[in-house]
C-alpha positions as CSV (number, residue, x, y, z in Angstrom):
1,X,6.8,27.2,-19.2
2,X,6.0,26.2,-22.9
3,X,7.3,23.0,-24.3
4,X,7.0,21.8,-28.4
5,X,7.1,18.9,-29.8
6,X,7.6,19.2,-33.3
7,X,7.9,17.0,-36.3
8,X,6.1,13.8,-34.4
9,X,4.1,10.8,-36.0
10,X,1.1,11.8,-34.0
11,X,-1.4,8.6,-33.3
12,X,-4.3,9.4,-31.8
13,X,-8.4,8.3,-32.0
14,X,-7.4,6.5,-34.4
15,X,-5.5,8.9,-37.0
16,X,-2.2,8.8,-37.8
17,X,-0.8,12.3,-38.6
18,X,2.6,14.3,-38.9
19,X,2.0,17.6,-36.6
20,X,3.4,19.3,-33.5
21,X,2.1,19.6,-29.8
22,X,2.4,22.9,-27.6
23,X,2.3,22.5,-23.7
24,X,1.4,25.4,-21.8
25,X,1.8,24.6,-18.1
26,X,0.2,21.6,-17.5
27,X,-1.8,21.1,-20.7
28,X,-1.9,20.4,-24.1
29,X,-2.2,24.3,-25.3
30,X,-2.3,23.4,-29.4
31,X,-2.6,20.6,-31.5
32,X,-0.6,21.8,-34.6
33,X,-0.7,20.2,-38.2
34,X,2.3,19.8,-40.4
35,X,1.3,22.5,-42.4
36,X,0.7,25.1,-39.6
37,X,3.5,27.6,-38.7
38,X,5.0,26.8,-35.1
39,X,4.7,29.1,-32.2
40,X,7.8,30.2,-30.0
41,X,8.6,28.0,-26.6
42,X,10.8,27.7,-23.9
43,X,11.9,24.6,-25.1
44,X,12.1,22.5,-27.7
45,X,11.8,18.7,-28.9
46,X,12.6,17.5,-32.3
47,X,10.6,14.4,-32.4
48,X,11.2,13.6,-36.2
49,X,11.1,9.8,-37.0
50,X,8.9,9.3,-33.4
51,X,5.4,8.4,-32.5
52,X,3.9,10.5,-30.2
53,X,0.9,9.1,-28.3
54,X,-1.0,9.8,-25.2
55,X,0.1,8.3,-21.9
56,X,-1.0,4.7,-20.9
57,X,-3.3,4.5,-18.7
58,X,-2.8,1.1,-16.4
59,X,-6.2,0.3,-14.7
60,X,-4.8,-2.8,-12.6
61,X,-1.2,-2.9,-10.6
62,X,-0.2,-3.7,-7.4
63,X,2.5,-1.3,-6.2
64,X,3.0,-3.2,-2.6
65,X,3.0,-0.3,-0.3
66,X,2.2,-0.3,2.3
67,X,3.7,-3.7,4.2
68,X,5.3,-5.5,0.9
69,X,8.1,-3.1,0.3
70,X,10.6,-5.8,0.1
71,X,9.1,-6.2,-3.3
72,X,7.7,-3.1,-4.5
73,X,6.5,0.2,-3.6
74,X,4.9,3.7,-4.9
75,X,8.1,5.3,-5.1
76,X,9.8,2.8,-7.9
77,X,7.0,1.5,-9.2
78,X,5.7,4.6,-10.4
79,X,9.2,5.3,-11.9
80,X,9.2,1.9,-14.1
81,X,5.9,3.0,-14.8
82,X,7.0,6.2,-16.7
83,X,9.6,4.7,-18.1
84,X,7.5,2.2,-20.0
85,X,5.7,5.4,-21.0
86,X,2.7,4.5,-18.2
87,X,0.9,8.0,-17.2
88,X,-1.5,6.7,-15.3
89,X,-2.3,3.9,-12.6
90,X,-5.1,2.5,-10.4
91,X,-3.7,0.3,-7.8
92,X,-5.2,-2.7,-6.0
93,X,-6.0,-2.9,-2.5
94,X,-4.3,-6.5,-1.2
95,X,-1.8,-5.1,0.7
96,X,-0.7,-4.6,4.3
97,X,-2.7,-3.1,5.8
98,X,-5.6,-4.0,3.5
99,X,-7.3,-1.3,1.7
100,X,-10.8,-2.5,3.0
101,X,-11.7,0.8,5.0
102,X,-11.6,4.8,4.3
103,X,-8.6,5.4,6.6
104,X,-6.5,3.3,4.9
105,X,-7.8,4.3,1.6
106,X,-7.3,7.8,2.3
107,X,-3.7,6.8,3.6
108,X,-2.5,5.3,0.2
109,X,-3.9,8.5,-1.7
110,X,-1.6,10.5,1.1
111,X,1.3,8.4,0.0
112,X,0.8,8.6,-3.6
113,X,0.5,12.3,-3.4
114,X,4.5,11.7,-1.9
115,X,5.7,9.3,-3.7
116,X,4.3,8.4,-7.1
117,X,5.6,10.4,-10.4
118,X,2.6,9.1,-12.4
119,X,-0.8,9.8,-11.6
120,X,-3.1,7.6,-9.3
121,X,-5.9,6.2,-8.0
122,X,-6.5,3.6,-5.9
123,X,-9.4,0.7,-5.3
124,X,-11.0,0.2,-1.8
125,X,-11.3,-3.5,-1.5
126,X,-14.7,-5.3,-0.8
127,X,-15.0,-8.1,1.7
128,X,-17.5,-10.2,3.3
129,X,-18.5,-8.0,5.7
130,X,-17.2,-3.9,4.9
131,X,-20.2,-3.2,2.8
132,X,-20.9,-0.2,5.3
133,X,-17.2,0.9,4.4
134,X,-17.3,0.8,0.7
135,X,-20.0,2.5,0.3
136,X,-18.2,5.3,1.9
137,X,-15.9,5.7,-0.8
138,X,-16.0,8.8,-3.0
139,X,-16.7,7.7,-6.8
140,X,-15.2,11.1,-7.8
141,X,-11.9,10.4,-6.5
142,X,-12.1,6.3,-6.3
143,X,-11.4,4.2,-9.4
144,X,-13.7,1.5,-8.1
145,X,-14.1,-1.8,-5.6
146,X,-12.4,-4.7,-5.8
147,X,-13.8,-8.2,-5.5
148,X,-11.9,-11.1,-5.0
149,X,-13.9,-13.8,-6.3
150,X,-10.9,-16.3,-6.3
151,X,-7.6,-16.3,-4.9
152,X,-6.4,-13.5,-2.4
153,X,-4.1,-12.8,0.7
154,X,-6.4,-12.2,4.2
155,X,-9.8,-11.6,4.4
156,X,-10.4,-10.4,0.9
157,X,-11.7,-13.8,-0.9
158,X,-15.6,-12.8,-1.4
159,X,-17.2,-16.1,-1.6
160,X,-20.4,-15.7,0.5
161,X,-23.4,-15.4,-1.7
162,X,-25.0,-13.0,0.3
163,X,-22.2,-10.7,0.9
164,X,-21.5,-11.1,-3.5
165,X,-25.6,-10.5,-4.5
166,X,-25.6,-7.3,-1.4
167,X,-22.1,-5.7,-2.9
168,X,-23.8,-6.3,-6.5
169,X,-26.9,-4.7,-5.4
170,X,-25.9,-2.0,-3.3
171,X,-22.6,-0.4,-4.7
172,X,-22.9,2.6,-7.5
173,X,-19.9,2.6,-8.3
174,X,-17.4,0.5,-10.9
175,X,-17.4,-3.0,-9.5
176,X,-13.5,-5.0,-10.6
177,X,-13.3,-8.8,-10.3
178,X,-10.7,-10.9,-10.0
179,X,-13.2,-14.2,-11.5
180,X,-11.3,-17.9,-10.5
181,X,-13.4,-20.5,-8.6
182,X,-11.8,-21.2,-5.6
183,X,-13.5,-24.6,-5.4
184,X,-12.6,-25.7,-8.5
185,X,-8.4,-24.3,-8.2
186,X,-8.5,-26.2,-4.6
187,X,-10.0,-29.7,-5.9
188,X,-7.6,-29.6,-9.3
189,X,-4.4,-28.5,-6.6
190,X,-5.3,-31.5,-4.2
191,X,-5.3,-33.7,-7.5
192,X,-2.4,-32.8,-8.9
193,X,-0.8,-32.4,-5.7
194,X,-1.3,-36.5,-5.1
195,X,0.0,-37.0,-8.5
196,X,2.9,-35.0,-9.0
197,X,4.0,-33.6,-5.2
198,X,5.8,-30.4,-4.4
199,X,7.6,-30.5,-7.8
200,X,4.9,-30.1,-9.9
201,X,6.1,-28.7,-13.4
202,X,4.8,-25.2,-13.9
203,X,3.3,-26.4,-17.3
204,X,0.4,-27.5,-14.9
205,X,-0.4,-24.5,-13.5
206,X,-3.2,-23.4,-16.1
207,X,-4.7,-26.7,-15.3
208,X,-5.4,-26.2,-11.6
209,X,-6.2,-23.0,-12.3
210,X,-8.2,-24.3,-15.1
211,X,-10.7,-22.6,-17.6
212,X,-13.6,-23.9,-15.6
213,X,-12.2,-22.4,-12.9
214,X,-12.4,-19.0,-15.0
215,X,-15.6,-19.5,-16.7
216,X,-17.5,-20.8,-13.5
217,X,-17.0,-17.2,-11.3
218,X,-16.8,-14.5,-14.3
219,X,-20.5,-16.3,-15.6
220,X,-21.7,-16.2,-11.8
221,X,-20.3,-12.4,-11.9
222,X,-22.1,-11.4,-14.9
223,X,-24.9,-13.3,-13.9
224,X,-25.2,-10.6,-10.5
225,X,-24.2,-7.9,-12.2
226,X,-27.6,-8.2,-14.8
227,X,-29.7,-9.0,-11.7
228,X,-28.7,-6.0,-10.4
229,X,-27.6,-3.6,-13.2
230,X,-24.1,-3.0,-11.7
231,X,-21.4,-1.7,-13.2
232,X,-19.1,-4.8,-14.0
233,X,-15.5,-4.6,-15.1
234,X,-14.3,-7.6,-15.3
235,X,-10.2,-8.1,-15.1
236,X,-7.6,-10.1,-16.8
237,X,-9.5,-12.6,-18.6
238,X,-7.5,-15.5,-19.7
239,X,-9.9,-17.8,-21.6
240,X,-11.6,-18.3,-25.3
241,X,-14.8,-19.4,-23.4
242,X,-14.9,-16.2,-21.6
243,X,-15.3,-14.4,-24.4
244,X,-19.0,-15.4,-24.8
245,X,-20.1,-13.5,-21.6
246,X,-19.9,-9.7,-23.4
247,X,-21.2,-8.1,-25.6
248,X,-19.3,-5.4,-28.4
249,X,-22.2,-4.4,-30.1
250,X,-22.3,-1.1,-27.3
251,X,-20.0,2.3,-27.4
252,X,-17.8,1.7,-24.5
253,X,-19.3,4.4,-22.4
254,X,-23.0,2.4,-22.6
255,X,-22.1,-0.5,-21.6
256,X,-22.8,-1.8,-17.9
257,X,-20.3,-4.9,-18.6
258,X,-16.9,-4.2,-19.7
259,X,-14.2,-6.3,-19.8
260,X,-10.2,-6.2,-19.7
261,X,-7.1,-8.4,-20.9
262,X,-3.8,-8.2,-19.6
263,X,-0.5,-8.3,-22.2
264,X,0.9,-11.5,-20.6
265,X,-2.3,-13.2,-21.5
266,X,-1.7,-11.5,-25.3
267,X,1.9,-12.6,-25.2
268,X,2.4,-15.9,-23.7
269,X,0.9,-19.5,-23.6
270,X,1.2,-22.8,-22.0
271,X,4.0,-23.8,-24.5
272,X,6.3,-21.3,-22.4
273,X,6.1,-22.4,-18.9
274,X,8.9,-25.2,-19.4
275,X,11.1,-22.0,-20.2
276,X,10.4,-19.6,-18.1
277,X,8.8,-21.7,-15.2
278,X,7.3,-19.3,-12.1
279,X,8.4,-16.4,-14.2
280,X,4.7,-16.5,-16.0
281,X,2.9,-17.9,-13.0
282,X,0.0,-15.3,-13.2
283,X,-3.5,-15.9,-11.6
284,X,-5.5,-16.2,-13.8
285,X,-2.6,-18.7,-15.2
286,X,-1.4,-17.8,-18.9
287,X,-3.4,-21.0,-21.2
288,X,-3.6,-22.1,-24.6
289,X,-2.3,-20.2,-27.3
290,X,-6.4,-21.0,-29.1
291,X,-6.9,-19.1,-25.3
292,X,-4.4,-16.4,-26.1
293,X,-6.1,-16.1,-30.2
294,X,-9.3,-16.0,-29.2
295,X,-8.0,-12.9,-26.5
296,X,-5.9,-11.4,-29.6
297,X,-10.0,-11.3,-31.5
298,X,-12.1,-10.0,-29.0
299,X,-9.4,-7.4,-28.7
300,X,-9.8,-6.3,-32.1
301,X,-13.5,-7.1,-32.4
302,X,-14.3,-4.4,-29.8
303,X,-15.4,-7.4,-27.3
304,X,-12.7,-6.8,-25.1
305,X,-12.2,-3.1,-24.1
306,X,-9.0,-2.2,-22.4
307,X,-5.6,-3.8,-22.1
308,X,-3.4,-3.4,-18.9
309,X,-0.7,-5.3,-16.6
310,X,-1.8,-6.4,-13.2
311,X,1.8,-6.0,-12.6
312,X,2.7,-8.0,-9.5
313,X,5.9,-7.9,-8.5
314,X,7.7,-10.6,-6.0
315,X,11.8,-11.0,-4.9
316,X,13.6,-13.2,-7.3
317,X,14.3,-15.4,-4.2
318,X,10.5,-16.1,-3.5
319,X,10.0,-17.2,-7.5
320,X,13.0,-19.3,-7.3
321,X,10.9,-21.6,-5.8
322,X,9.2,-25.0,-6.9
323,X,5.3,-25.0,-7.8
324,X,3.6,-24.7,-5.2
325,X,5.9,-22.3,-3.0
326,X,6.2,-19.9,-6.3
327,X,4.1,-16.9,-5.2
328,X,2.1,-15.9,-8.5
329,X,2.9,-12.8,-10.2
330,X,4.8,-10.8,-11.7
331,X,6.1,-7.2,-13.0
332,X,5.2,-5.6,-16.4
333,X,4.4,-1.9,-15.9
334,X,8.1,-1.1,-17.6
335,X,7.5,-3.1,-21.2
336,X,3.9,-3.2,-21.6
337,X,3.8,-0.9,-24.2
338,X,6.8,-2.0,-25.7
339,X,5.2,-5.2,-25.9
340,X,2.1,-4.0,-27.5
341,X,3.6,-2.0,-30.1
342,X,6.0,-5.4,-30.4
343,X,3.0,-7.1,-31.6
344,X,1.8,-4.4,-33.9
345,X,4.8,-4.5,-36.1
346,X,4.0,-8.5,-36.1
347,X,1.3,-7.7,-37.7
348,X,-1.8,-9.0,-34.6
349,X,-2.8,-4.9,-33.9
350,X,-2.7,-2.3,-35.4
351,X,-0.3,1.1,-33.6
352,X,-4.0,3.0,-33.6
353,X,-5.2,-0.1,-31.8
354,X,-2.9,-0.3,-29.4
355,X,-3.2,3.4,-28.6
356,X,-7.0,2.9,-28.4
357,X,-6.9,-0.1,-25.7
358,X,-4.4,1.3,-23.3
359,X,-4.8,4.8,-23.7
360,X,-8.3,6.2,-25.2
361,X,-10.7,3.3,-23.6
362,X,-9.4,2.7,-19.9
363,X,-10.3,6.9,-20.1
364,X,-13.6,6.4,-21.1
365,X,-14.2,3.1,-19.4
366,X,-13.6,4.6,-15.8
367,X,-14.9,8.6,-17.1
368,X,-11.3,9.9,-16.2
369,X,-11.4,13.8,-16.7
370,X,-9.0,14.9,-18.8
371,X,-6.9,12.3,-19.6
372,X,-6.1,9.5,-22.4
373,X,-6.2,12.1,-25.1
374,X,-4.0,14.4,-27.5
375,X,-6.7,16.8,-26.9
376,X,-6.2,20.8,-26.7
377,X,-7.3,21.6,-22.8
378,X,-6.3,17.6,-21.3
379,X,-3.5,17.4,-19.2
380,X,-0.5,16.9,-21.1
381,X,0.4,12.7,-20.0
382,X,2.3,12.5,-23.6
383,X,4.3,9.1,-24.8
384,X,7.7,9.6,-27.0
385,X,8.2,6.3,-29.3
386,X,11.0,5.6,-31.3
387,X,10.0,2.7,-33.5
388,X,13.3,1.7,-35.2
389,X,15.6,1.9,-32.0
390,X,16.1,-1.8,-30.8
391,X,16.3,-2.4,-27.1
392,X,17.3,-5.6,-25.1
393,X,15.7,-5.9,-21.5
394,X,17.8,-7.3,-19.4
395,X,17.1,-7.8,-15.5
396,X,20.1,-5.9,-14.9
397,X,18.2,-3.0,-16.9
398,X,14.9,-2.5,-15.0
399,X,13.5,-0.2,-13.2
400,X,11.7,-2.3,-10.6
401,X,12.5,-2.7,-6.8
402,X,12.6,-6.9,-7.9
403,X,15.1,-6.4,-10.2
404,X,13.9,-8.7,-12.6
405,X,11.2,-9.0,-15.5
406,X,9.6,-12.0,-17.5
407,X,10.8,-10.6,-20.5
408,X,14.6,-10.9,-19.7
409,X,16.4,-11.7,-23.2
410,X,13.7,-9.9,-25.3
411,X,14.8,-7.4,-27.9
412,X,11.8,-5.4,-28.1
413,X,12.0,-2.8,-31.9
414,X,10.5,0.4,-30.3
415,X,12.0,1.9,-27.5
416,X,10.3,4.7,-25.3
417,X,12.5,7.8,-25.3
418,X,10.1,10.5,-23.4
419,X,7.4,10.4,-20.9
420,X,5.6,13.9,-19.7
421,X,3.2,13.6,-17.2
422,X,1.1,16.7,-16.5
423,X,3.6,18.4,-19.0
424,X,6.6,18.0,-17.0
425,X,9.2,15.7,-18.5
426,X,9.4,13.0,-16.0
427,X,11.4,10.3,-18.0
428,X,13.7,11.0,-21.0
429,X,16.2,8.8,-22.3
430,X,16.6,6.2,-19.5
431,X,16.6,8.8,-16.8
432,X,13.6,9.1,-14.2
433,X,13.5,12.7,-13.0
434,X,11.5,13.0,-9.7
435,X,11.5,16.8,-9.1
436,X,7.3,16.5,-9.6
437,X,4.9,14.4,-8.3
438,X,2.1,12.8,-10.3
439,X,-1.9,14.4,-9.9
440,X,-4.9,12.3,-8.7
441,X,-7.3,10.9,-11.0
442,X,-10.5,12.0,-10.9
443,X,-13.7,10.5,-12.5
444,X,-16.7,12.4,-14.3
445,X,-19.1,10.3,-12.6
């Protein structure tokens, strides 16, 4: 089966080009110019007047399965995913079971292999005491740990200091933290607990989970991870004082500390809680819009590397709830790019920007063969964009299992119109076709 794309507005490592794509199978067989003749196919695209990027890849989501499929799971997440012109996803492991030994790990790839219509990978989660587990795990096949050095459901809070400095010592692989102090969130909630009670307005959310809070656990995790040279990755930072911890003067692929943002962190700030209330409750809690600036620099300045979601769904009927019963989260997967590119026709990124922070870099952050590229021989994860179609998300509109999204009564200027994922057209024109699953990700490690 061959497949052209002709006629797109081709962004990729950082050119912007008129030319045509040829999948064979698969792949990406030729990379053709504007000026090159085009080759027969079994079908054809007419992509005139749309961008035509390479598929995001999402390095932090929680897809719920298995045990929280009341709010999400493989199956539909996976589908929003592609939809929002996502490729690519590595999920995290707080779920039920917890993914905190090689049975169950080897049980959510098994399910993913069913279920999802992007492609996968998933994180084995570190605790105090599974050190002899983790270091089971395959870094071939295995995106990386997880740490929970703040908040998280069961055993999976990591705040022993010899359990931390033996993880930091002993894993090879990728190391991801979640960085929030859990000492600092509890004495700011017992505060503000006394002062406001159960009502609390959400506008005081980034204040328990404060900036110290941030700062305090992503220093103490940068501090282990040049102790023992591990390979840090640092996730969703919310914070300008954060930004001081890394470094961009290193090619992404050199550097032992890396470090990602989120888009509700780029999109949001404290002003918006009165509006949209536990609809932005995130951990790490959206701040100050000089937070969300200083985020929107080191983006561009290279000190930041990647962008993703964390995308967290919940059941609109456990948000509708006051502060403190509010679970924190929420899902993204569906409009991140949307949002990204949103933000790029405001001026804050440029399109070759975005492409490069949620396409090219989570590839070579993580050393994903194959992938994150318009590149002749990679697997063909490709991203239709029409940039002058307006579209209105609406919660009525999504794709999620929660039925909702925090950006409900956005008009967003660029809509996605096609998502191929391993060259088969899994999404076009607000239809999800399911008739092929998504490939395991695999890491050149």
């Amino acid at each position: 089966m061959q497949t052209l794309i002709k006629n797109a507005t081709i962004i990729n490592q950082g050119e912007t080009f008129n030319g045509s794509i040829l999948i064979k199978d698969q792949l990406i067989d030729k990379i053709l110019r504007k000026s090159d003749q085009l080759p027969p196919a079994d079908k054809i695209i007419d992509a005139t007047d749309h961008y035509l990027i390479p598929g995001v890849i999402d390095d932090q989501v929680h897809f719920r399965e298995p045990g929280l499929t009341h709010k999400a799971d493989i199956f539909t997440e996976s589908g929003a995913a592609v939809a929002g012109g996502v490729t690519s996803f590595m999920e995290m492991p707080n779920t039920n079971p917890q993914t905190t030994t090689i049975e169950a790990l080897n049980q959510k790839f098994e399910t993913g292999s069913r279920k999802s219509v992007a492609n996968y990978s998933f994180y084995i989660g570190a605790t105090n005491d599974n050190l002899t587990e983790v270091l089971k795990a395959d870094p071939g096949k295995v995106c990386g740990v997880k740490v929970f050095m703040g908040s998280s459901t069961g055993n999976m809070l990591v705040d022993k200091q010899e359990a931390l400095e033996n993880i930091f010592r002993e894993v090879p692989m990728l190391i991801a933290t979640h960085c929030e102090d859990e000492a600092t969130i509890r004495r700011n909630t017992k505060e503000f607990k006394a002062q406001y009670g159960e009502d609390m307005p959400f506008r005081y959310h980034p204040l328990i989970r404060s900036a110290e809070a941030c700062y305090k656990s992503s220093s103490m995790a940068v501090e282990l991870a040049t102790k023992f040279n591990t390979r840090l990755h640092i996730l969703h930072l919310s914070t300008a004082r954060e930004m001081s911890l890394f470094n961009a003067s290193l090619p992404i692929e050199e550097k032992r500390i890396t470090a990602e943002v989120c888009v509700h962190h780029l999109w949001f700030s404290d002003q918006d809680y009165d509006k949209y209330g536990a609809r932005i409750k995130w951990n790490p809690a959206v701040k100050t819009a000089d937070d969300r600036e200083a985020l929107r620099e080191a983006l561009k300045n290279n000190i930041v590397d990647v962008v993703a979601t964390d995308h967290a769904p919940h059941a609109l009927d456990e948000k509708n709830n006051s502060y403190f019963h509010a679970p924190s989260g929420g899902p993204l997967v569906q409009h991140s790019l949307q949002a990204m590119l949103e933000l790029s026709a405001k001026g804050v990124f440029t399109k070759e920007m975005v492409v490069d922070k949620m396409c090219h870099a989570p590839a070579r952050l993580f050393g994903i063969e194959k992938r994150g590229f318009i590149r002749e021989g990679y697997f063909a994860d490709l991203v239709l964009v029409a940039p002058d179609q307006q579209e209105l998300v609406e919660d009525a509109s999504v794709h999620y299992k929660c039925g909702w999204s925090p950006f409900s009564g956005t008009s967003f200027s660029h809509r996605i119109t096609h998502t191929f994922v391993n060259g088969y057209p899994v999404y076009a024109d607000g239809t999800i076709n399911r008739n092929q699953q998504g490939m395991m990700l695999t890491f050149n490690r």
